[in-house]
Backbone as CSV, one residue per row, in Angstrom:
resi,resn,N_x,N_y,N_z,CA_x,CA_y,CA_z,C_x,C_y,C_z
1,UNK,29.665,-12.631,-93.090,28.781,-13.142,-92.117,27.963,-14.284,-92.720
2,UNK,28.030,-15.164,-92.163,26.975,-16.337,-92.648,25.555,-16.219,-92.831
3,UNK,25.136,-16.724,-93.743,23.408,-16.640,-93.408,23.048,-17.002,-92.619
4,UNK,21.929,-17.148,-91.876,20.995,-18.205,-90.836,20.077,-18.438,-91.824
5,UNK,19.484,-19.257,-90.833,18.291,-20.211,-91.843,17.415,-19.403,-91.074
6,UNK,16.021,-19.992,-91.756,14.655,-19.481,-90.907,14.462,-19.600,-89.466
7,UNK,14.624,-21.372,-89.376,14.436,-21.663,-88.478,15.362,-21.060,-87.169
8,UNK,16.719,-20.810,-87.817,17.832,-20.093,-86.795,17.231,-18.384,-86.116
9,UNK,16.267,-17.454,-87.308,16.216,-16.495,-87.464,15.090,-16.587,-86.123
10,UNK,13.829,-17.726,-86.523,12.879,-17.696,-85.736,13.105,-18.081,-84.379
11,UNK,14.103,-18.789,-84.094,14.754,-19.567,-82.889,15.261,-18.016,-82.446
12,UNK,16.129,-17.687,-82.880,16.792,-16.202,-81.990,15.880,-15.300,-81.634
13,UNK,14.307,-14.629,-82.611,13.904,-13.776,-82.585,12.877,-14.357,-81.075
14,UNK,12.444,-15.578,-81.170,11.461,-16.510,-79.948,12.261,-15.793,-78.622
15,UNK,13.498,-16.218,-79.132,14.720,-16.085,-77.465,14.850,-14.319,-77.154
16,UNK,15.163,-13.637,-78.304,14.610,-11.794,-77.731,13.213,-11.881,-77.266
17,UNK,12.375,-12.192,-78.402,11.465,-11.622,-77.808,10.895,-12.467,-76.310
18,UNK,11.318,-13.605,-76.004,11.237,-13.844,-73.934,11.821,-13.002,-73.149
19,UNK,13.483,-12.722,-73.670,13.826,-12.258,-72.739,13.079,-10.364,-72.798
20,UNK,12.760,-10.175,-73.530,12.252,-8.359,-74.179,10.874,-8.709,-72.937
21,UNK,10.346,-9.849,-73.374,8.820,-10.069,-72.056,9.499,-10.254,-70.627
22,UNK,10.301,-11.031,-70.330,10.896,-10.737,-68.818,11.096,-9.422,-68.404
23,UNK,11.882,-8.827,-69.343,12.386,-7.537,-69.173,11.362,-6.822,-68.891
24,UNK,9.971,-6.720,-69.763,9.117,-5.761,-69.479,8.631,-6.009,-68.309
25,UNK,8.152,-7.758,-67.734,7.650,-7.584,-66.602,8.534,-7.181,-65.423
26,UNK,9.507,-7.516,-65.433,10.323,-7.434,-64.368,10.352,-6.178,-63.829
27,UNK,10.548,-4.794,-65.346,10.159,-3.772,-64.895,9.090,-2.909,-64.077
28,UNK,7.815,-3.795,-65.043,6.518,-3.078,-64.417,6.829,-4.013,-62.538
29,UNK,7.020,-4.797,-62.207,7.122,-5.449,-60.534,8.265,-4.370,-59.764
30,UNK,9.001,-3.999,-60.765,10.058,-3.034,-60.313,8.981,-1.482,-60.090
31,UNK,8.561,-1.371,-61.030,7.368,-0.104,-61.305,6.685,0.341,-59.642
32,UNK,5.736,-1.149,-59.985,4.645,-1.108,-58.896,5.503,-0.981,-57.264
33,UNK,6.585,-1.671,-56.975,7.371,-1.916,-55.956,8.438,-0.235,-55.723
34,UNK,8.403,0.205,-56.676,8.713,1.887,-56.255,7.693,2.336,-55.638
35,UNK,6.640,1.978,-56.654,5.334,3.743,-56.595,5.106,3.018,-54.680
36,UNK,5.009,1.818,-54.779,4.687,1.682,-53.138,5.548,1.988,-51.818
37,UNK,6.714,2.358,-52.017,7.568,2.738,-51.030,8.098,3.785,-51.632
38,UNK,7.248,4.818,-52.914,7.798,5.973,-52.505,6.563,6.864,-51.893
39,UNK,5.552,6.165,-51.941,3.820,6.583,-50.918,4.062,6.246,-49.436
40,UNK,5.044,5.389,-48.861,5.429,5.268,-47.488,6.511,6.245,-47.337
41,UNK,7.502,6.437,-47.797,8.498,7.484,-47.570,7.399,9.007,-48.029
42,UNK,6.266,9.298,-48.790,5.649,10.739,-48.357,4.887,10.763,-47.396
43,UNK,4.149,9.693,-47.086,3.571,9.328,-45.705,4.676,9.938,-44.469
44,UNK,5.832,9.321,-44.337,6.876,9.303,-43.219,7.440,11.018,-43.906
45,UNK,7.512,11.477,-44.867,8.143,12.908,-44.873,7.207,13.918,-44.775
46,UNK,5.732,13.462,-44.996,5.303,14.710,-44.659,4.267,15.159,-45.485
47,UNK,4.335,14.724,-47.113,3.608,15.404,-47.496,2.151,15.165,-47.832
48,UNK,1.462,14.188,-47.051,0.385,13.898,-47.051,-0.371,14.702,-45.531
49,UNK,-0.420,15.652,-44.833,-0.726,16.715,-44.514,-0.590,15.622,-42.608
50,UNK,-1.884,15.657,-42.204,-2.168,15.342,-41.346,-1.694,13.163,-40.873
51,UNK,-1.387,12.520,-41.981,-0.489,11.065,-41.591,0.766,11.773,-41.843
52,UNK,1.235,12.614,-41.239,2.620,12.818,-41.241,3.005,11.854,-40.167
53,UNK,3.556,10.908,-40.088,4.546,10.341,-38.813,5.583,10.973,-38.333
54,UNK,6.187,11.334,-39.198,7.553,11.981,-37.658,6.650,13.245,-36.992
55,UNK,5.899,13.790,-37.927,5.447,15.523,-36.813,4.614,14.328,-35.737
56,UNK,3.600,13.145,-36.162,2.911,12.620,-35.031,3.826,12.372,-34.138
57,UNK,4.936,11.590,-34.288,5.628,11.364,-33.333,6.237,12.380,-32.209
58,UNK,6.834,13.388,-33.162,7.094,14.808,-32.380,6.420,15.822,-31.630
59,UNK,4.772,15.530,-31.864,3.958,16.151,-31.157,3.664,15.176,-30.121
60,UNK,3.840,13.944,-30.077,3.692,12.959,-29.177,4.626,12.752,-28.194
61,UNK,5.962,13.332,-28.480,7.186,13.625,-27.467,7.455,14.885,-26.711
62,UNK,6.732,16.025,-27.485,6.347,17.059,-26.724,5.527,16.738,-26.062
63,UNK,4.473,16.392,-25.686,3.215,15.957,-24.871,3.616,15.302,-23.941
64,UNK,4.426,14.237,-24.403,4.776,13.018,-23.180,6.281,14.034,-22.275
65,UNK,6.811,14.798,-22.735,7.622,15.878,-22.197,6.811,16.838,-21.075
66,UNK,5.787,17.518,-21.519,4.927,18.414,-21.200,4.248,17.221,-19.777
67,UNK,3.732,16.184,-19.792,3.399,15.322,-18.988,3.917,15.170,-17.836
68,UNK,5.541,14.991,-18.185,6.994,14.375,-17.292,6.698,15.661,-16.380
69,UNK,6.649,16.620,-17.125,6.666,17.986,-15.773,5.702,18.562,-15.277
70,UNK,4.450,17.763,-15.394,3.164,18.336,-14.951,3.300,16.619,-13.691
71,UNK,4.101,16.155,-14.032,3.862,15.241,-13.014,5.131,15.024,-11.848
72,UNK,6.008,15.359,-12.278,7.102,16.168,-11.309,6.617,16.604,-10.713
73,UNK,5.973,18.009,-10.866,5.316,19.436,-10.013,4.288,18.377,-9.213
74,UNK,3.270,17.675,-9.534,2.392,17.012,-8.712,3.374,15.897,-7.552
75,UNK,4.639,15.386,-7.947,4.845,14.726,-7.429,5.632,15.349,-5.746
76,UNK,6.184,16.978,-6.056,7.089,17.321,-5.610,5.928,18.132,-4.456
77,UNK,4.612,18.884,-5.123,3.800,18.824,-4.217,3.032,18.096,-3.293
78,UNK,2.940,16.923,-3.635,2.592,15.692,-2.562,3.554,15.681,-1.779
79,UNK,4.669,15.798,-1.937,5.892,15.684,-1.144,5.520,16.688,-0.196
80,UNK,5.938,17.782,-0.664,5.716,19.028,0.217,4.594,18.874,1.573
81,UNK,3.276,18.603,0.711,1.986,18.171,1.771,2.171,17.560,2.610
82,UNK,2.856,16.067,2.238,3.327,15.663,2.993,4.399,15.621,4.159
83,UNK,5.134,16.619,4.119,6.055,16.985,5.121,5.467,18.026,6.218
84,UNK,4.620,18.945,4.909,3.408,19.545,5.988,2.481,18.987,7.161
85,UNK,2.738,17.720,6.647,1.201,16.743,7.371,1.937,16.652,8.514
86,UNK,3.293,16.267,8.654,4.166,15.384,9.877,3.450,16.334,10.881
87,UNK,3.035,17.865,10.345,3.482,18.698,12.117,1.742,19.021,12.341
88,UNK,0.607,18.329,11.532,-0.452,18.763,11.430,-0.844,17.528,13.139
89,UNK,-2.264,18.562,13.889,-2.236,17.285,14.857,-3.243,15.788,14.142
90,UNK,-2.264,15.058,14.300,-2.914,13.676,13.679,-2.985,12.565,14.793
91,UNK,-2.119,12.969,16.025,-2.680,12.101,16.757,-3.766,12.378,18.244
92,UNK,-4.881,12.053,18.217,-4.993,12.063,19.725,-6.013,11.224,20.291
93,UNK,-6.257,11.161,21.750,-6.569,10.460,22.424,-7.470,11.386,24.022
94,UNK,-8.960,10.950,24.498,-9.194,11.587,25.240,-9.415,10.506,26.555
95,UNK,-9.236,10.988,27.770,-9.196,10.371,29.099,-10.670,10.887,30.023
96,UNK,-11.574,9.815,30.293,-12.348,10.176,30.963,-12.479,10.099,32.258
97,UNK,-13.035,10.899,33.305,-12.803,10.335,34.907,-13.262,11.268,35.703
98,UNK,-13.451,10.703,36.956,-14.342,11.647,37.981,-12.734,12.430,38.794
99,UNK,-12.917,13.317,38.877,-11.668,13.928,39.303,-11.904,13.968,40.891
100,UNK,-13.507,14.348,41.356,-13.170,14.384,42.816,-14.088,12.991,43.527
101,UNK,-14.183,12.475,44.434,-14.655,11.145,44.748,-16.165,11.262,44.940
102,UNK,-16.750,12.446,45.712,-18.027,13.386,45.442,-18.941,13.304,44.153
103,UNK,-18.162,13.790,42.892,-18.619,13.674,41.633,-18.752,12.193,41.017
104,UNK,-19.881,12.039,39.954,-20.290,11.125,38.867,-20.278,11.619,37.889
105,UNK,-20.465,10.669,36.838,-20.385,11.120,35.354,-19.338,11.338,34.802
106,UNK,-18.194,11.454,35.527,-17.016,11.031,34.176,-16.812,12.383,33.792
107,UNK,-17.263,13.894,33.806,-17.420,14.671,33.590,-15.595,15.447,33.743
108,UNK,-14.832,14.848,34.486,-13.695,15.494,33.798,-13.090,14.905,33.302
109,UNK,-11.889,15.220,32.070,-11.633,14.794,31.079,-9.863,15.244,31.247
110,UNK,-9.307,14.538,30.310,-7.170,15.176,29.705,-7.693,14.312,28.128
111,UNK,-7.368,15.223,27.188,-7.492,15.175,25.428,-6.021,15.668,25.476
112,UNK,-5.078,14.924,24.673,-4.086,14.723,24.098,-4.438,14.793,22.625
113,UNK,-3.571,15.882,22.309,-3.810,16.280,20.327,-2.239,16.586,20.055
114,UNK,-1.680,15.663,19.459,-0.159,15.827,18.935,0.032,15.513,17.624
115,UNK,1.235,16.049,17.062,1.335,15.222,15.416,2.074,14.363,14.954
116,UNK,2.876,14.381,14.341,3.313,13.061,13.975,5.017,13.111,14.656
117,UNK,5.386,14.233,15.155,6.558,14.468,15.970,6.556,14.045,17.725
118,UNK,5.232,13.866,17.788,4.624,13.423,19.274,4.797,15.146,20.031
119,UNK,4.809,16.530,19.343,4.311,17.601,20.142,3.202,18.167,19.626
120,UNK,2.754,18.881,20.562,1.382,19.315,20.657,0.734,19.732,22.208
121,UNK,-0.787,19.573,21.825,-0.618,19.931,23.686,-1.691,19.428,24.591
122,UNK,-2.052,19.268,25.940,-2.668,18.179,26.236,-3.649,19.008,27.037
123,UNK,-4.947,18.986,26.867,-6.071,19.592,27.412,-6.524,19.234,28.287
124,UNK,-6.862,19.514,29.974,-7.472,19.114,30.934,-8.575,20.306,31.839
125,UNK,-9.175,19.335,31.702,-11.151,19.906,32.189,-10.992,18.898,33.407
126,UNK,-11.412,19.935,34.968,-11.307,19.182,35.893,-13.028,19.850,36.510
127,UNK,-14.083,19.064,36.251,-15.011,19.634,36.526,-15.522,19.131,38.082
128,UNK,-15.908,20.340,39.032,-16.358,20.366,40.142,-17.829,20.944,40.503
129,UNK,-18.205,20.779,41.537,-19.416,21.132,41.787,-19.637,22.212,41.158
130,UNK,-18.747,23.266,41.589,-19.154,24.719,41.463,-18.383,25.525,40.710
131,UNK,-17.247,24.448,40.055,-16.678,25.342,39.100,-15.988,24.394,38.247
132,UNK,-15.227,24.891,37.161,-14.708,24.075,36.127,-13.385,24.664,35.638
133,UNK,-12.339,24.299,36.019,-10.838,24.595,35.827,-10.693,23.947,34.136
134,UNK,-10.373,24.454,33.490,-9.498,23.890,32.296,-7.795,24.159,32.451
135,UNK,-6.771,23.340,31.705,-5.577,23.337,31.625,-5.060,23.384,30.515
136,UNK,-4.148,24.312,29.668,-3.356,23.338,28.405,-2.216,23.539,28.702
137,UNK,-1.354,21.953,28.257,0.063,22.271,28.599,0.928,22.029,27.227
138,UNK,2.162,22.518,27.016,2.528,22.367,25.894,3.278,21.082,25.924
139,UNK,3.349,20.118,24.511,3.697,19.107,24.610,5.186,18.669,23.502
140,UNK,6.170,18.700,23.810,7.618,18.343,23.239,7.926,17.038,23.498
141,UNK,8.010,16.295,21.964,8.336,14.548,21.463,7.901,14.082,22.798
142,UNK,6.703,14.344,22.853,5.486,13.403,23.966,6.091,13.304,25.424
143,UNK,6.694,14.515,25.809,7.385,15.335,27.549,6.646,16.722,27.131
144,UNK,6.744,17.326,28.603,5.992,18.893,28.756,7.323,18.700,29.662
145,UNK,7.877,20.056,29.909,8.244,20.867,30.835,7.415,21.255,32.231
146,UNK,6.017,20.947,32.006,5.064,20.810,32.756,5.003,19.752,33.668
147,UNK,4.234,20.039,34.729,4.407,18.319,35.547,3.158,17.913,35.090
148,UNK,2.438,16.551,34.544,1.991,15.817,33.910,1.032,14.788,35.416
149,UNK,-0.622,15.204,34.637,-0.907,13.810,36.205,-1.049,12.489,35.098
150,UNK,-1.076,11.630,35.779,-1.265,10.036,35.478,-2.291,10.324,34.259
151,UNK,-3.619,10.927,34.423,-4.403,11.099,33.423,-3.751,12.025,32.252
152,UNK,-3.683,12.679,32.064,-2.399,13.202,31.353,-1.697,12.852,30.373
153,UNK,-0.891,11.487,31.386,0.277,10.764,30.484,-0.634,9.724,29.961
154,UNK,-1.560,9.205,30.066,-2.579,7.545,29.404,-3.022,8.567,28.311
155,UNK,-3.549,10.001,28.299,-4.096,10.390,27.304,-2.874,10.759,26.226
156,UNK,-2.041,10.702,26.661,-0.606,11.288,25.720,-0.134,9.779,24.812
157,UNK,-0.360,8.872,25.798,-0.088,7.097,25.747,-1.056,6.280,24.404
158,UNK,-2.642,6.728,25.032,-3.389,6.524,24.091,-2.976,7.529,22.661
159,UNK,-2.708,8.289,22.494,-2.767,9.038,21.602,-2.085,8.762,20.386
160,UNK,-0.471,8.198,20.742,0.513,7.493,20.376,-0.039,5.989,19.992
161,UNK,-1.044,5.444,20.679,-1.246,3.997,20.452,-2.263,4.173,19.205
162,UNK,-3.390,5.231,19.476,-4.512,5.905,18.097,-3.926,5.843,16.801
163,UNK,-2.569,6.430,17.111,-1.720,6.236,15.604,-1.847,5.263,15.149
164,UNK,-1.025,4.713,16.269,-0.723,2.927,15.542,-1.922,2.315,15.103
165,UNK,-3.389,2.408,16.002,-4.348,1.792,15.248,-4.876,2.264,13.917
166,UNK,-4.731,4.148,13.512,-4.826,4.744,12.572,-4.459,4.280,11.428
167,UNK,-2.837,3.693,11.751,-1.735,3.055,10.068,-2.498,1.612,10.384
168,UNK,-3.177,1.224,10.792,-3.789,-0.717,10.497,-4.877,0.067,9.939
169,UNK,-5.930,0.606,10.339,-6.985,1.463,9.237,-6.767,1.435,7.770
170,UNK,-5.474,2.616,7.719,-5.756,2.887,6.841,-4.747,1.934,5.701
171,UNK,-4.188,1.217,6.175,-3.558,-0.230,5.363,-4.560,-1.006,5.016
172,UNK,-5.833,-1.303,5.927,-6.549,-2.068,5.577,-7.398,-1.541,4.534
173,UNK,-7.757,-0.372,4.322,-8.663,0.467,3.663,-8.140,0.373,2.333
174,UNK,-6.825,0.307,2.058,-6.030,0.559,0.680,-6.453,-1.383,0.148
């Protein structure tokens, strides 16, 4: 093997010992760049107790699960109510008028109360001097089987029209 000179000896030992200093730093950047993503992977597995992310997440998908069907059930009961409502009476309309030519005051009356099927039934107060007749007749998709007077059918008419002004109400209200 040949000798080296000094200068050869000091020239090679300069060139280890850079690359021996790269090496070390490179490691410690390698070091620091573990310890930090292996503190995010115990974060994400768990063992930092309460920043667990997947259990947050999993208790956050049970919940939003638990939600989906607390709002189903609300949705399926509005429904329901609502089909209930069709037969509730929602519409009516009352007719005022002197029934005999004798009388004033308007004092007899036909009140039409139907629901959203147009049956129900139509109330008539025919008030006279000396006595006071009431009527109810039953009312099927806004016909009776009954014979019907003129006052009668305007209060059955209005009643149907109450609706219609009812849905501009309550459109406007929203």
């Amino acid at each position: 093997m040949p000798a080296l000179t000094t200068e050869q000896t000091t020239l090679t030992l300069a060139v280890v010992a850079a690359v021996a200093l790269f090496s070390l730093l490179a490691a410690v950047a390698s070091n620091l760049r573990l310890r930090k993503v292996r503190k995010e992977y115990m974060v994400l597995r768990g063992d930092k107790g309460d920043r667990d992310v997947l259990a947050a997440v999993g208790r956050a998908m049970r919940r939003v699960d638990v939600m989906e069907q607390r709002v189903d059930s609300v949705v399926q009961a509005q429904e329901a109510q609502s089909a209930l409502g069709r037969f509730a009476l929602q519409k009516f309309h009352m007719v005022r008028y002197d029934a005999f030519d004798d009388m004033g005051g308007r004092l007899s009356f036909s009140a039409a109360l139907l629901d959203d099927h147009g049956d129900g039934i139509v109330i008539t107060s025919i008030n006279g001097r000396s006595e006071t007749r009431t009527y109810a007749k039953e009312i099927f998709n806004l016909g009776s089987e009954h014979n019907l007077s003129d006052e009668e059918r305007e209060a059955i008419a209005g009643a149907v029209a109450a609706r219609a002004r009812g849905d501009v109400r309550a459109s406007a209200a929203r």
